[in-house]
C-alpha positions in Angstrom: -71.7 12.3 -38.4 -69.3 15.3 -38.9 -65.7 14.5 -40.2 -64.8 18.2 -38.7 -61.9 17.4 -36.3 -62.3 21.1 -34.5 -66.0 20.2 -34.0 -64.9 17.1 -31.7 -62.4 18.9 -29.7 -62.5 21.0 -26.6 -62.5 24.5 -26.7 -59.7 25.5 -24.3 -57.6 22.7 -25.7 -54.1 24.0 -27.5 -53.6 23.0 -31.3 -50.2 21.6 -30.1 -48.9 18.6 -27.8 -45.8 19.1 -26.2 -43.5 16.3 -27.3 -42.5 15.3 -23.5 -46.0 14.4 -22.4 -46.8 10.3 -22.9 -48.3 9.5 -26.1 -51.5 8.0 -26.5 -49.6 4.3 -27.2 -47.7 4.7 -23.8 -44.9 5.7 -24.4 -42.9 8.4 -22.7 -39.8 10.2 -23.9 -39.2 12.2 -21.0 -39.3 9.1 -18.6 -37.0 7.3 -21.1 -34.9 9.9 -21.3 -34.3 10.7 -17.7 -33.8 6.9 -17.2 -31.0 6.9 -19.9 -29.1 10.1 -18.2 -29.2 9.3 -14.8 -27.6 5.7 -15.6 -25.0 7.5 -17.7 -24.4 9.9 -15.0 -24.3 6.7 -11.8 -21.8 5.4 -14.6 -19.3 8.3 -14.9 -19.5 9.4 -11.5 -19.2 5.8 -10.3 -16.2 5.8 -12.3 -14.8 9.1 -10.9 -15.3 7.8 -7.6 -13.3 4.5 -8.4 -10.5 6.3 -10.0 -10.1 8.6 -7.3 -10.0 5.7 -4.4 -7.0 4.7 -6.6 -4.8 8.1 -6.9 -2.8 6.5 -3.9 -2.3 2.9 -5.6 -1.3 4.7 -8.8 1.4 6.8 -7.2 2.5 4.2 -5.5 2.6 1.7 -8.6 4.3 4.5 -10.6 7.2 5.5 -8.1 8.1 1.7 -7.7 7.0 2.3 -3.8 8.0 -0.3 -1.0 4.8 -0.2 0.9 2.8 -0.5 -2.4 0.3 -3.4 -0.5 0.0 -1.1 2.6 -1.1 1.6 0.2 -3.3 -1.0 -1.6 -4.6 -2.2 1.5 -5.6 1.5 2.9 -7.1 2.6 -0.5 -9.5 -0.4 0.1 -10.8 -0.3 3.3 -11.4 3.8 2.5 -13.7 2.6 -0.2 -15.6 0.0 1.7 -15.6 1.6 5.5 -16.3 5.4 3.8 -13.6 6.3 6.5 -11.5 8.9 4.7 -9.3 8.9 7.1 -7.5 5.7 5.5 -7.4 7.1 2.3 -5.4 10.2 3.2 -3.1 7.9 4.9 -2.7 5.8 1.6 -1.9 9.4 0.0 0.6 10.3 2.6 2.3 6.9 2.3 2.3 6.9 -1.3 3.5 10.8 -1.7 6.1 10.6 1.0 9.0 8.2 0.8 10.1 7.1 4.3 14.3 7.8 4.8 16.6 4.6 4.1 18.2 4.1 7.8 19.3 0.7 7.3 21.6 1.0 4.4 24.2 3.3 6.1 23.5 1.5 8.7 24.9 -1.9 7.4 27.6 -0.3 5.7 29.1 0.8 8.6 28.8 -2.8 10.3 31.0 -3.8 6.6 33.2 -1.3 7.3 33.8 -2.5 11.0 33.6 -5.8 9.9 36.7 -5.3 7.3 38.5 -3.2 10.4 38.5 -5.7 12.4 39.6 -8.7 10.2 42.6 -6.5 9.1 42.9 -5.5 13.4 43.0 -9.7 13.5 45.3 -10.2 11.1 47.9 -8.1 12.0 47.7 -8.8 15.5 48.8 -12.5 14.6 51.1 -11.2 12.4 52.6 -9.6 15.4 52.3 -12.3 17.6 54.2 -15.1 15.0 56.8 -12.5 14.7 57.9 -12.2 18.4 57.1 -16.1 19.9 58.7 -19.1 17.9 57.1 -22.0 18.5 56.4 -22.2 21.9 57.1 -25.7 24.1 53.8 -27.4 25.2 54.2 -25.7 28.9 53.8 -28.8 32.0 50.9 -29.1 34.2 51.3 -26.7 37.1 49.4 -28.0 40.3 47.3 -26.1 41.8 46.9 -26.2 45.5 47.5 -29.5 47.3 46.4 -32.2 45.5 43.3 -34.7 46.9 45.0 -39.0 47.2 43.2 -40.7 44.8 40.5 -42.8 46.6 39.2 -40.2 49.5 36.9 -38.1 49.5 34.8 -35.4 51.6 32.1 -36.8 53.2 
């Protein structure tokens, strides 16, 4: 037997292996390293995705918002339905404050409220001022009055 290793080998066969095909034990570094890279990649773009399903919440969260569960809420059932629509809502809820209509509001019923106490008191001011104590007036009768026992039958 010949120990020549060019002897045993094809003709047309290169003196070089690439280093991506499988070895002869079965392993295969391209495979693995595909596998590692695409699970990074599901990783940060799964991340990405999560993070940008909660720019509204974080808006919200950071401007002290009122509706912050609404917001919460919206941003939610965008990332479950895959309806966008409720996500740009969120965003518009979160960006936008709505106006604060109650507060003047209740300030002028305080105001009103003050005017009229003040209107009260000086009407009974006014009134103690010009009547002294009044007699208890008597009953006046009105109309002819009905005998005791009878009665329309």
């Amino acid at each position: 037997m010949s120990t020549d290793i060019t002897a045993s080998t094809h003709a047309m066969a290169t003196g070089h292996i690439p280093g991506y095909l499988p070895g002869a034990d079965g392993s295969d570094p391209l495979f693995t390293g595909v596998v590692v890279g695409v699970i990074v990649m599901v990783l940060i773009v799964g991340s990405l995705y999560f993070k940008l399903h909660a720019i509204p919440e974080h808006m919200a969260h950071s401007d002290n918002h009122a509706q912050m569960q609404v917001i919460g809420i919206l941003a939610l059932l965008a990332l479950f339905t895959h309806n966008n629509i409720y996500w740009v809502i969120a965003l518009l809820v979160a960006a936008f404050r709505m106006p604060d209509f109650l507060s003047p509001l209740q300030s002028i019923a305080r105001s009103l409220e003050s005017f009229s106490k003040l209107e009260q008191e000086a009407m009974q001011s006014e009134t103690a001022a010009v009547q002294p104590d009044p007699a208890p007036a008597p009953a006046q009768a009105s109309g002819p009055q009905q005998p005791q026992g009878e009665s329309h039958a």
